[in-house]
C-alpha positions as CSV (number, residue, x, y, z in Angstrom):
1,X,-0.7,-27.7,-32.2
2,X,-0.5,-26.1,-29.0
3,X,-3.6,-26.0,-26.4
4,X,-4.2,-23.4,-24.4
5,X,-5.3,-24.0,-20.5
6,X,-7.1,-22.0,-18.7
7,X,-7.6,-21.7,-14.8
8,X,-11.1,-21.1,-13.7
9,X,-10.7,-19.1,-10.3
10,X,-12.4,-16.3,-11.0
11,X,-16.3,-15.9,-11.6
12,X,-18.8,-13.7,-11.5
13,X,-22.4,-13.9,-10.5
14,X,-24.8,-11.0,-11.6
15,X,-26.4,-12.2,-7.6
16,X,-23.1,-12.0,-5.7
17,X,-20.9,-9.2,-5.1
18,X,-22.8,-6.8,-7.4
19,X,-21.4,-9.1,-10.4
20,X,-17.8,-8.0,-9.6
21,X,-15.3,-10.6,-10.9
22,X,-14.7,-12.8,-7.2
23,X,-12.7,-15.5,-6.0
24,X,-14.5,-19.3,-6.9
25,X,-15.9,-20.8,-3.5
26,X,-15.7,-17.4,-1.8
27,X,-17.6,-13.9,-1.7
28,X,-14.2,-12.3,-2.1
29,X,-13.5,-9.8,-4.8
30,X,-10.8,-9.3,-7.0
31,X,-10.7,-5.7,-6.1
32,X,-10.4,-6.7,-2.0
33,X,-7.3,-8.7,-3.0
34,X,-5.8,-5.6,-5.6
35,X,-6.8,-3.2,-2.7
36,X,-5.1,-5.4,0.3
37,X,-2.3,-5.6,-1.8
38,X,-1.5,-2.2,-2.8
39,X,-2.9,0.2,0.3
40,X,-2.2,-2.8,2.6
41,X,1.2,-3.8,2.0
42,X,0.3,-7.3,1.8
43,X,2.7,-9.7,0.2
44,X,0.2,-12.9,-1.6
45,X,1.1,-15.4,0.9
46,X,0.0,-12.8,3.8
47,X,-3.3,-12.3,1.6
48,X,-3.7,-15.9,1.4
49,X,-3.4,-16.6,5.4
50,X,-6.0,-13.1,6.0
51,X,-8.5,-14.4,3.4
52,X,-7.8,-18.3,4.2
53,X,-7.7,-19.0,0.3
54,X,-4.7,-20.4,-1.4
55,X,-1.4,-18.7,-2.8
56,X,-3.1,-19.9,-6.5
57,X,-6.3,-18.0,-5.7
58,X,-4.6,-15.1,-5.0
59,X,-2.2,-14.9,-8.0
60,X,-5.4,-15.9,-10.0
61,X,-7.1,-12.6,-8.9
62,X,-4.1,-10.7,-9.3
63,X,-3.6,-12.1,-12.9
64,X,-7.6,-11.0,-13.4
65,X,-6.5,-7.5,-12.3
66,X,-3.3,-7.1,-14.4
67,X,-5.4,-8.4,-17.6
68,X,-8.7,-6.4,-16.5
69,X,-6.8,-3.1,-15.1
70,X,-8.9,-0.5,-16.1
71,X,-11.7,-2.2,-15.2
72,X,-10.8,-3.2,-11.6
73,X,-9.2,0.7,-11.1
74,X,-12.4,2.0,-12.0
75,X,-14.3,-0.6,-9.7
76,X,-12.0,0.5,-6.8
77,X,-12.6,4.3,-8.0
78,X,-15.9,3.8,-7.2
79,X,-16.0,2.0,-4.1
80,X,-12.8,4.1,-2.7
81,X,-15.5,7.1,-3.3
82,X,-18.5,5.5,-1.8
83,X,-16.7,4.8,1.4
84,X,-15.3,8.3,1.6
85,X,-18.5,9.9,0.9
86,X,-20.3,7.9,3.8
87,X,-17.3,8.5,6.2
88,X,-17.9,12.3,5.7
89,X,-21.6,12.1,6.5
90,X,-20.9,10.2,9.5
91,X,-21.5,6.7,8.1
92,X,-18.7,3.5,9.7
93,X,-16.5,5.5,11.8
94,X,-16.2,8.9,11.1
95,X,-13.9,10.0,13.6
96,X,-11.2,8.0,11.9
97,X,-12.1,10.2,8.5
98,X,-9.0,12.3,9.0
99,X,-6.7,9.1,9.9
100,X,-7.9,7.3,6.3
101,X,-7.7,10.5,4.7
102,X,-4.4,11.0,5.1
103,X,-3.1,7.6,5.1
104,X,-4.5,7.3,1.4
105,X,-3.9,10.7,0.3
106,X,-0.8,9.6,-1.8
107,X,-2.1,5.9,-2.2
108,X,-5.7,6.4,-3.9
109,X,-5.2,9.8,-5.6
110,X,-5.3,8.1,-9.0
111,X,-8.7,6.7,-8.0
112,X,-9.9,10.0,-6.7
113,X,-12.0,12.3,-8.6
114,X,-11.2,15.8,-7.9
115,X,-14.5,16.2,-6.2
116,X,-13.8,13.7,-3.6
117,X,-10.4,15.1,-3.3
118,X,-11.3,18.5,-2.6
């Protein structure tokens, strides 16, 4: 009979993080690591010096996001929205809007509605 482990690194908390699937022991979210990863260029063992978690936390999140994709996508939809929205009224540091705009023109289109896009 074979048993099946599992590797509890990844919780969520209805109190923390909006209840978005995070790290265990940190605030980090899954979608940080996804997003540093694929608009960052960041390799895991890079993510796991910037974030000061280990290599198995980070493959752990990445694992959540592989098994969970449409979910995390549509959680980085959203935020990649929200923080485009605020940078165009002013919010954070608009006068880099047209620097992040461009930079993640090709990157985020898939998470881009075509209102944001516009």
């Amino acid at each position: 009979m074979d048993t099946i482990e599992s590797i509890d690194l990844i919780y969520r908390n209805p109190k923390v993080r909006g209840g978005r699937p995070c790290v265990v022991g940190t605030g980090l979210r899954v979608i940080d690591i996804v997003m540093a990863m694929q608009f960052g260029d960041r390799s895991p063992e890079q993510m796991a010096g910037d974030y000061d978690i280990s290599l198995a936390q980070v493959h752990a999140a990445l694992a959540y996001y592989y098994e969970n994709q449409a979910e995390i996508d549509a959680d980085i939809r959203e935020d990649v929205q929200i923080g485009l929205e605020l940078a165009k009224e002013g919010w954070g540091r608009p006068e880099k809007w047209k620097l992040l705009q461009n930079a993640f023109d090709t990157s985020l289109s898939k998470y881009l509605s075509p209102s944001i896009r516009d």
